[in-house]
Each structure stands twice: as structure tokens, then as C-alpha cells.
TIMI-955053 format. One record per residue: residue in three letters; z, y, x of N, C-alpha, C in turn. Coordinates in steps of 0.001 Angstrom, whole numbers, plus 500000, padded with zeros to 6 digits. Layout:
BEGIN
ALAZYXZYXZYX/...
end
This chain:
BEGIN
UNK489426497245490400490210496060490099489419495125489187/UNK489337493639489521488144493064488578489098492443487519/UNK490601492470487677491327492145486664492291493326486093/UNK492436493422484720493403494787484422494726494749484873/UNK495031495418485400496494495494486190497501495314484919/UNK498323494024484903499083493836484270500326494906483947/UNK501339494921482993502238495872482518503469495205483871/UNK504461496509483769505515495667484660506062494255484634/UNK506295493176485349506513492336484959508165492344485685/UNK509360492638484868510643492780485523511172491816486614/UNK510876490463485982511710489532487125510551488890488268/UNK510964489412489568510475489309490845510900488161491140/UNK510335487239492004510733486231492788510474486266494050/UNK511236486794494999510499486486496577510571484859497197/UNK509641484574497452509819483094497952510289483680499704/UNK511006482379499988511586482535501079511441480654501981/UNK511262480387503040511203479433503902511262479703505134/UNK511762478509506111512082477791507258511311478683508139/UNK511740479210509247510597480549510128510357481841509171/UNK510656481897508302510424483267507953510998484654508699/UNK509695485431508304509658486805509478511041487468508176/UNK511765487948508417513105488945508241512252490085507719/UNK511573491225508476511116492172508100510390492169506956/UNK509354491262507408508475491158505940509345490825504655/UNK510117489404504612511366489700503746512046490254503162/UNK512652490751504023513777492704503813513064493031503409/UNK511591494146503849510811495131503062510702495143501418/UNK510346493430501102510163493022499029511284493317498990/UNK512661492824499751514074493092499103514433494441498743/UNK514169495223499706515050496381499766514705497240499460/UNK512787497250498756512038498277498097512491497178496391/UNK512500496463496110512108496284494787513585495586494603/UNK514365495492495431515352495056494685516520496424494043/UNK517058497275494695517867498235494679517217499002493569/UNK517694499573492193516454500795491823516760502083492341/UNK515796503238492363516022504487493326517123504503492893/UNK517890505795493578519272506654493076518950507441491609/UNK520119507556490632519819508133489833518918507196489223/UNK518270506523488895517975505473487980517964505137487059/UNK517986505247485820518377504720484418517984503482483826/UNK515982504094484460515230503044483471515210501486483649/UNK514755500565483042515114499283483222514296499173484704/UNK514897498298485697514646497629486921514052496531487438/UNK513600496531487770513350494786488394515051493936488347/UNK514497492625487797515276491940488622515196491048489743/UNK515472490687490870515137490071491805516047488851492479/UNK515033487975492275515855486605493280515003486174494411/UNK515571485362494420514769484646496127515027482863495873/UNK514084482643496035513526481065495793512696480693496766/UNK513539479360497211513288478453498667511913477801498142/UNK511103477803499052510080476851498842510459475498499117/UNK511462475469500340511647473672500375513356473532500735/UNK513479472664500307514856472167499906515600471986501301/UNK515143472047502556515732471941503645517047473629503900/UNK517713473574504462518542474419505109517422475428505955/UNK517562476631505456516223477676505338516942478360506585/UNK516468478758507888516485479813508896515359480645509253/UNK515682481858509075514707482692509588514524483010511044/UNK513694484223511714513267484573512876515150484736513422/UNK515448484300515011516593484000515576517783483654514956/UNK517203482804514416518174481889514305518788482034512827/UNK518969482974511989519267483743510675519581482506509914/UNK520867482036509448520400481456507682520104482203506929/UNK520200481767505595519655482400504541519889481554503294/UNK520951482242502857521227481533501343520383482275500477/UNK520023481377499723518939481769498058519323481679496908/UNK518532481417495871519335481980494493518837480367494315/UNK517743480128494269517523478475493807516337477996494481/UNK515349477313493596514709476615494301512737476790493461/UNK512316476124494172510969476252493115510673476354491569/UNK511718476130491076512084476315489564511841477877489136/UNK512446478345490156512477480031489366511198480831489552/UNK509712479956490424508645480598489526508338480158488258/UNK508974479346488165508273479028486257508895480117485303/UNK509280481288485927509517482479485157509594483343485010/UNK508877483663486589508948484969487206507548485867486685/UNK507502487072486730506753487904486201506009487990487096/UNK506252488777488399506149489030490020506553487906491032/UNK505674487101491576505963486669492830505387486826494060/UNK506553487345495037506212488134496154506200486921497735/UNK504990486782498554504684486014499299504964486567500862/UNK506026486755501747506222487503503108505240486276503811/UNK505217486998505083504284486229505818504355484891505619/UNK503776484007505699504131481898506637503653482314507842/UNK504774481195508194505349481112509586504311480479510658/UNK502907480339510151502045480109511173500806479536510248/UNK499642480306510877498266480356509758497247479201509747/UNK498303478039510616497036477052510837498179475568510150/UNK499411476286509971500199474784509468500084475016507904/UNK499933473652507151499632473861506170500898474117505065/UNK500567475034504022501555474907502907501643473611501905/UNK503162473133502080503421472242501198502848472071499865/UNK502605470296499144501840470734497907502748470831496797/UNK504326471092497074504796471644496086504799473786495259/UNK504561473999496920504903475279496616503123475806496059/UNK501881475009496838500805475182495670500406475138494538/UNK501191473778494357501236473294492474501845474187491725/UNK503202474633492513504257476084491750503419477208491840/UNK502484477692492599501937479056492917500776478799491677/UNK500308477975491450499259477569490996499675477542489121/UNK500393476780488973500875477098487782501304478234487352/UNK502033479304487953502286480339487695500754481328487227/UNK500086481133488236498990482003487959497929481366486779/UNK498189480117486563497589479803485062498231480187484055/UNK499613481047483993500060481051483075500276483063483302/UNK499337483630483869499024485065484074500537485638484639/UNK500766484825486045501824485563487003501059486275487686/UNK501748487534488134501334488410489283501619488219490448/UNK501116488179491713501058487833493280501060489087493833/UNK502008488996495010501731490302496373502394489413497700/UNK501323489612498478501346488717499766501480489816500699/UNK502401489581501453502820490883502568501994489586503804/UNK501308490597505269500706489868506201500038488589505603/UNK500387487381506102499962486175506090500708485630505060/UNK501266486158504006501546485412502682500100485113502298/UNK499224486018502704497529485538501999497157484257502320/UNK497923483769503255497094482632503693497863481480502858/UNK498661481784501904500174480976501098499157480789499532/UNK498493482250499476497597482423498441496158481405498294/UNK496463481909499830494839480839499629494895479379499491/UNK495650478670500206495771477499499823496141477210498796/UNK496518477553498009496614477624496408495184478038495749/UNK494509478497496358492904478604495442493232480156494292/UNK494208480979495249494462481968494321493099483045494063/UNK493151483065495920492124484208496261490707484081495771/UNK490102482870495594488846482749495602488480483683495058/UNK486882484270495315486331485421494489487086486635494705/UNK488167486535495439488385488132495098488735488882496699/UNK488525490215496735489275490862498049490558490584498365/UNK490276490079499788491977490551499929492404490713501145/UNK493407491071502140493662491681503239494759490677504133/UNK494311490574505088496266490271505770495838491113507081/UNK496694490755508116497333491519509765495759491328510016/UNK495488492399510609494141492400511181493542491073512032/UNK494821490917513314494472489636514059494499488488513151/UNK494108488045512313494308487042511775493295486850510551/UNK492656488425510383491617488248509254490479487354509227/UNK489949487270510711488996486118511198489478484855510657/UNK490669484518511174490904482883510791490939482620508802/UNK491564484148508578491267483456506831490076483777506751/UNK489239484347506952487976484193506648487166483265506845/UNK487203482571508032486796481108508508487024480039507741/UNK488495480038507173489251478842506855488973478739505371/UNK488892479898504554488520480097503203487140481214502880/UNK485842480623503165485140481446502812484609482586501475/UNK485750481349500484485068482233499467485782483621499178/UNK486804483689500032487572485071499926486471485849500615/UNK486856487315500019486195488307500772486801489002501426/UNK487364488936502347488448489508503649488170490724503894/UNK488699491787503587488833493262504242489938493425505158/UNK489121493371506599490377492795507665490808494367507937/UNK490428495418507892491121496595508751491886497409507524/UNK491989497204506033492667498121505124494003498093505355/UNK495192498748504848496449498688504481497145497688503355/UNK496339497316501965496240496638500855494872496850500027/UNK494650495638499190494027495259498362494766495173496964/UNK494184495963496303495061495786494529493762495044494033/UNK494025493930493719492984493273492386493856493086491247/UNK494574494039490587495153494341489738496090493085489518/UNK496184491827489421497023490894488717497524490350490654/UNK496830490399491471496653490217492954497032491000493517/UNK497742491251494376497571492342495958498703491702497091/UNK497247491391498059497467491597499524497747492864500027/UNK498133492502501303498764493598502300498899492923503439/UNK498769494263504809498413493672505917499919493549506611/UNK500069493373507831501005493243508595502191493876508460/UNK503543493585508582504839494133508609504877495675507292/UNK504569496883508096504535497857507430503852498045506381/UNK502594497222506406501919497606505269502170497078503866/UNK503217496220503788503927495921503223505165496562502588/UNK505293497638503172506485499005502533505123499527501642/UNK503746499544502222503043500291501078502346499825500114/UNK502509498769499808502151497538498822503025497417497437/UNK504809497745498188505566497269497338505642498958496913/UNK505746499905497564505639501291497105504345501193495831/UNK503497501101496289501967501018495226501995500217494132/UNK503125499075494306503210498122493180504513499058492166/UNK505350499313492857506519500529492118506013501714491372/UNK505053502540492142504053502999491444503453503241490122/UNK502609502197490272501878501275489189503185501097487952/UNK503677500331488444504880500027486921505992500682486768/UNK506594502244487287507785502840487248507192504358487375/UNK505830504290488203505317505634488142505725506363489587/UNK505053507611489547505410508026491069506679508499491412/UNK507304509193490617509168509361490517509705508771491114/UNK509523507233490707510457506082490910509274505963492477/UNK508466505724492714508009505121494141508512506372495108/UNK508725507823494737508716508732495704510272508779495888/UNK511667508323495212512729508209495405513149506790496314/UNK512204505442495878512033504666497149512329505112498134/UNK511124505851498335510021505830499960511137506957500253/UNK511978508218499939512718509065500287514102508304500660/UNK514227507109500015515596506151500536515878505671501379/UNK514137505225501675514290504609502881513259504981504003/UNK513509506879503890512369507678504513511354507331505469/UNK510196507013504190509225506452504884507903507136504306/UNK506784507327504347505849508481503420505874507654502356/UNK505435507953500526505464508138499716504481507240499446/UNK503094507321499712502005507385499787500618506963500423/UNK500261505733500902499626505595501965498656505112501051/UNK497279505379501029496005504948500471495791503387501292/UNK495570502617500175495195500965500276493846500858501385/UNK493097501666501504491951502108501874492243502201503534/UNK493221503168503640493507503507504988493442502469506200/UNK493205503036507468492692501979508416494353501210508854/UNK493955499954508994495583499145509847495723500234510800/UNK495120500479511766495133501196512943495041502107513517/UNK495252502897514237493757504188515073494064504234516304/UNK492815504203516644492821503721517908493084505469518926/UNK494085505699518575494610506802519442495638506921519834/UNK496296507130521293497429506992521296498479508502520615/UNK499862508224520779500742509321520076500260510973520770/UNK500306511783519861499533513072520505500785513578521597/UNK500531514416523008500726514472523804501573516059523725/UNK502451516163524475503012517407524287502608518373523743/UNK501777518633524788500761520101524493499814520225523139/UNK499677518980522646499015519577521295499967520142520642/UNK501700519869520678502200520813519552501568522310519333/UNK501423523147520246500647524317519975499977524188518600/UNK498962522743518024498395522843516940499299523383516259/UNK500763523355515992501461523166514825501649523870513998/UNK501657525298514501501266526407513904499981526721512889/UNK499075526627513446497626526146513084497284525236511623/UNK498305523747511761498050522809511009498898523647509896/UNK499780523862510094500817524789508825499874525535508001/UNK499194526627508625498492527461507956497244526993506885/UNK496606525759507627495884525431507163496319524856506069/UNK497583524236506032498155523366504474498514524581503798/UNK498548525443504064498978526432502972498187527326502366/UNK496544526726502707495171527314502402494083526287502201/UNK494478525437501756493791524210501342492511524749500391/UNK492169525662499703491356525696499176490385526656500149/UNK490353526723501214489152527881502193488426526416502928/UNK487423527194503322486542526139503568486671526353505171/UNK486480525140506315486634524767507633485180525563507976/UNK486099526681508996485308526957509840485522527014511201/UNK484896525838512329485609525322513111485756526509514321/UNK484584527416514788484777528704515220485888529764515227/UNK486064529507514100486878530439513612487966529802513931/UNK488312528504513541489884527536513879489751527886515353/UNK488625527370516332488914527346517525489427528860518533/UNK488697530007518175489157531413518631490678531656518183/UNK491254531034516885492059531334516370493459530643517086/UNK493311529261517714493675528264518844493868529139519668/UNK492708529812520551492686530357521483491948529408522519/UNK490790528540522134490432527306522775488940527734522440/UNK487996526691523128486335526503522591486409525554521794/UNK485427525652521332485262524598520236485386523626520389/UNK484400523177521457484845521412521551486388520738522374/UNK486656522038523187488469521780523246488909521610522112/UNK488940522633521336489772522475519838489297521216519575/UNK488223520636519035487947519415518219488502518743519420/UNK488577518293520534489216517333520786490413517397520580/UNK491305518260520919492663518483520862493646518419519559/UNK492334518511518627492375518473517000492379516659516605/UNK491486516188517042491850514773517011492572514118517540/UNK492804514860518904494057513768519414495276514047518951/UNK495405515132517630496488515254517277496872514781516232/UNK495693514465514656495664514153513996495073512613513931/UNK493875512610514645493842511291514791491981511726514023/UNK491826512814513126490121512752512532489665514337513004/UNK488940514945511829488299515703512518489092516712511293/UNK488906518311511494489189518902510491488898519018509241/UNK487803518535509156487426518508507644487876517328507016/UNK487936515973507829488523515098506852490267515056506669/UNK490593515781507758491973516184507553492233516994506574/UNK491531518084506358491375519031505409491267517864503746/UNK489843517262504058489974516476502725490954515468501865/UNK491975514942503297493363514128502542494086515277502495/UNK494118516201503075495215516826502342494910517450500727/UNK493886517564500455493145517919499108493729516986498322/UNK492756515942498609492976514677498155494720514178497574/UNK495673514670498263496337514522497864497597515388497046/UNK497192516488497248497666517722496017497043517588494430/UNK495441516778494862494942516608493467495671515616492908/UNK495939514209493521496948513135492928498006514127492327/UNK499064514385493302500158515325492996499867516127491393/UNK499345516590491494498912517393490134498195516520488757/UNK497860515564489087497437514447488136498436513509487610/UNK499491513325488750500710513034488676501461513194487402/UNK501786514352487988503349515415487510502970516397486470/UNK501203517024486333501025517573485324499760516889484040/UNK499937518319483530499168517588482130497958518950482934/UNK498174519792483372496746520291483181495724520290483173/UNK494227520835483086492899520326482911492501519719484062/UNK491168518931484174491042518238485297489983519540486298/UNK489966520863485635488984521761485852490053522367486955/UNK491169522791486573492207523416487320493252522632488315/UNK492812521150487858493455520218488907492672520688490175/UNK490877520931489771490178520957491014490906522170492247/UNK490792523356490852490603524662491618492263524811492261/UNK493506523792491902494790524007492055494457523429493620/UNK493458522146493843493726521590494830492867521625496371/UNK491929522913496162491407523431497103489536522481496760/UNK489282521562495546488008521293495581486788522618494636/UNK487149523429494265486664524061493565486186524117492175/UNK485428522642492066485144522104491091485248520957490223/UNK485227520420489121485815519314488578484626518262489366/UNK483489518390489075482290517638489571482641517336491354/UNK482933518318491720483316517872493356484066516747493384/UNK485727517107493014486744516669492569486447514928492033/UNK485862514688491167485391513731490818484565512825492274/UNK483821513836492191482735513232493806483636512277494954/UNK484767513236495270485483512369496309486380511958495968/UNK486808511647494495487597510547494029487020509026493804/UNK485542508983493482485105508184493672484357507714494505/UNK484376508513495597483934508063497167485019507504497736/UNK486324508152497907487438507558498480488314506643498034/UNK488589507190496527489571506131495935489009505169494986/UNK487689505237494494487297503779493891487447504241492563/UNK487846505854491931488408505842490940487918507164490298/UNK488075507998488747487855509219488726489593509551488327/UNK489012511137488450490517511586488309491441511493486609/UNK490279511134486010490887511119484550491888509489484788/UNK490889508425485269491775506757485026492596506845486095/UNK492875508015487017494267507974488058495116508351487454/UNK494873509453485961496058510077485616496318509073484683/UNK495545508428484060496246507276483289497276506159483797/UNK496667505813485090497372505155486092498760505045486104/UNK498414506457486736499741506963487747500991508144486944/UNK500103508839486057500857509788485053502129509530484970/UNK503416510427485077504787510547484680505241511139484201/UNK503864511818483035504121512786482255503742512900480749/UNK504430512612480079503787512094478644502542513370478150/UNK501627512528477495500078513371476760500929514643475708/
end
């Protein structure tokens, strides 16, 4: 993150206008407005503010009453950007001057899809990463060079910033932003509300280019079980494949078309993510985080935290921790 990720900032603003996509919409609403069940701690508060003063309809036809009008970024902590309604018409220069002032005065931004392109014309992005819907990463990249477009991720956190790509990836933006300022408790009672995974790495591809696995791989399922419940043995694909009852390179195919990678990197998110889990929720050493989570060693452990996540495991537990020192 080239900026320090700001503290929670309570009052959200979703901007809302004329063609707006519903989903992308709903998703800021209904993750950051509601707090989980069981709840105590203080919440977001959330409104919705028209960018333009016309009688606002969304995708078929939808009205949409709001709370007010461009006024209520001049106070918002969080303002949240759902797609615009088309990447080549331009944004009004009121809602730039409003986007623009806010962020001189250290507001936080999250652009679901093509809100990036709401960002950019505002001169938010310059200099920094940022993501929208894959089909469309070309044109912001064209249109604003000085962004640095990572067209195939899920989200971009530049700590005071974060993009996010198309429709869904936008449940994992506002999850990652819940996260960040409520901790994983509060993001994993979300994502259980509105059962959806918990968890999706910013990193992760928009896509894969595989279709849904096919009957007959259920057979893996057995297989994949065992293996989550032995996360710390090391892949031996011989051994997986006799154990199948397949050859090897059956198994590895049948293994990817089920998961979508190969066993070892399947093997490694699932690591990968028992070590979070445990960095999480406990205080223990970062020596026994390793050996709890199938890496063996803290030095490993470290290795593919900062190969994969950009991060070591000590500044994740600072992060993400829901567990007082």
C-alpha cells in the first residue's frame, strides 16, 4: 500500500445515478450497511447521495429515492463508487469537483467495476494501481495512462484507495474493506449472511478459464477431504494418483479440472489460509503459526507470504488481528 490504510472511517456515502447497475449498488448496501448479527460495536453509517439532481432510475426501469444530494460527500469518511453507466460518457464536473475535494481533505474511495473510471476522471488514480471488469481494463488504460491498470485481479487496496473488478468482486472489496476496519469476526459474519466465501485474495485471477468440473470428478472428493485434513505432508503426486486409482497424468488432469490448479498450489492456498486463520484469531508464535499450518517453518512461512500476499506474517497480524496483544 503506498498510502497507510486509514482508521475506520464510520459514515459511508454510496453515490448513486441515472443507469445505475442495481447489483453493484445493493452489494455497498447490503455488505456495509446492515452490521453482522449480534453486533454491538459501533457501525457504519450509510447514505446514498445522487450525483445529479435529475429523477435517478436504475437498470429496468427502478427508481430510486436517496438520502440527498452532492452535499453529503463533504462529510463522508468512505465514499463508495458502483459502476458508471458507460466508460466512454463523461462524468459530470460537479461530481469531480465533489470527488476531488473530498480526497484533498483525506476521504477514502472504493470503486466497484467501472466506478474506476468515476475515479479517474477526477485525477484520483494517477500514480497508483488499480483494477476494474477485465473487458474494460484496456479502455482505462488507454484513456488514463498514468494509472497502472491490473486488468485480471479481484481488487487493488492502495490503502486510502481500492478498486475492484466487476459485479462480484465487489462483495470482496467491501468484505476486505470490513475486514480492515471491524476485523475478521465482523467480515466472516457478513460473508456467512449473505453466504458467500469469507475471503477471496485481491490477487486472485477475475477468471479461470475452466469450465464447472464435470460429474465424474466428484470421485476427487474424498481425496480433496483427506488432503485438508493433512495440510502439513508434503504432495506426492504418485502416491495421490495410485491412491485415486488413476495414472498420473489422469489424476493431474482430473485434479485441475476440478480445482481449477495443480496440487501443490492447491495444497499452498489451503496453507496459506489456516496461517491467516491463526494470525487472525490467535496470539501464538509466528514459529507455531508455521508448524500449525502445514509450512514447517517460520522462514518458509514468511517466504510465501511475501511471494503471494505482498506482506509478512507479523504486519498481517497487525492488520487483521481480533485478538488483543
Amino acid at each position: 500500500m503506498p498510502k497507510s490504510a486509514p482508521a475506520c472511517r464510520p459514515f459511508v456515502v454510496i453515490l448513486a445515478y441515472d443507469g445505475l447497475c442495481l447489483f453493484e449498488f445493493s452489494t455497498a448496501l447490503e455488505t456495509l450497511g446492515p452490521p453482522p448479527p449480534g453486533w454491538e460495536e459501533r457501525w457504519y453509517d450509510v447514505a446514498v447521495a445522487s450525483a445529479e439532481a435529475t429523477p435517478l432510475r436504475a437498470g429496468g426501469g427502478v427508481r430510486l429515492a436517496i438520502d440527498g444530494g452532492l452535499e453529503l460527500l463533504e462529510e463522508a469518511g468512505t465514499i463508495v463508487v458502483p459502476g458508471w453507466r458507460a466508460v466512454n460518457e463523461p462524468v459530470p464536473d460537479a461530481l469531480v469537483e465533489a470527488l476531488q475535494r473530498a480526497g484533498r481533505r483525506g476521504c477514502r474511495f472504493v470503486s466497484i467495476c467501472t466506478g474506476s473510471f468515476v475515479l479517474a476522471a477526477a485525477g484520483l488514480l494517477n500514480g497508483r494501481r488499480a483494477t476494474t471488469h477485465w473487458h474494460h481494463a484496456t479502455v482505462l488504460s488507454t484513456n488514463y495512462p498514468a494509472i497502472d491498470v491490473q486488468p485480471a485481479v479481484l481488487y487493488v487496496d492502495e490503502g486510502d484507495i481500492l478498486t475492484s473488478a466487476g459485479c462480484a468482486a465487489g462483495l470482496d472489496v467491501c468484505l476486505h474493506l470490513i475486514r480492515r476496519d471491524h476485523g475478521p469476526i465482523a467480515a466472516n459474519r457478513v460473508a456467512q449472511r449473505m453466504v458467500v466465501p469469507p475471503h477471496r485474495q485481491g490477487g486472485q485471477a477475475q477468471f479461470v478459464n475452466q469450465p464447472l468440473p464435470v460429474r465424474e470428478n466428484a470421485a476427487l472428493a474424498p481425496l480433496l477431504d483427506k488432503l485438508r485434513s493433512r495440510i502439513d505432508v508434503d504432495v506426492d503426486i504418485n502416491a495421490l494418483a495410485a491412491e485415486a486409482c488413476m495414472s498420473r497424468r489422469t489424476f493431474l488432469r482430473r485434479f485441475h479440472d476440478t480445482t481449477g490448479t495443480t496440487p501443490g498450489e492447491w495444497l499452498l492456498s489451503l496453507r496459506l489460509e489456516r496461517a491467516r486463520l491463526l494470525l487472525e484469531t490467535t496470539r501464538v508464535s509466528i514459529e507455531r503459526v508455521a508448524q500449525g499450518s502445514g509450512f514447517g517453518s517460520a522462514e518458509t512461512l514468511r517466504h510465501h507470504f511475501r511471494t503471494r500476499l505482498g506482506t509478512s506474517p507479523t504486519a498481517y497480524r497487525q492488520q487483521f488481528s481480533s485478538v488483543g496483544a
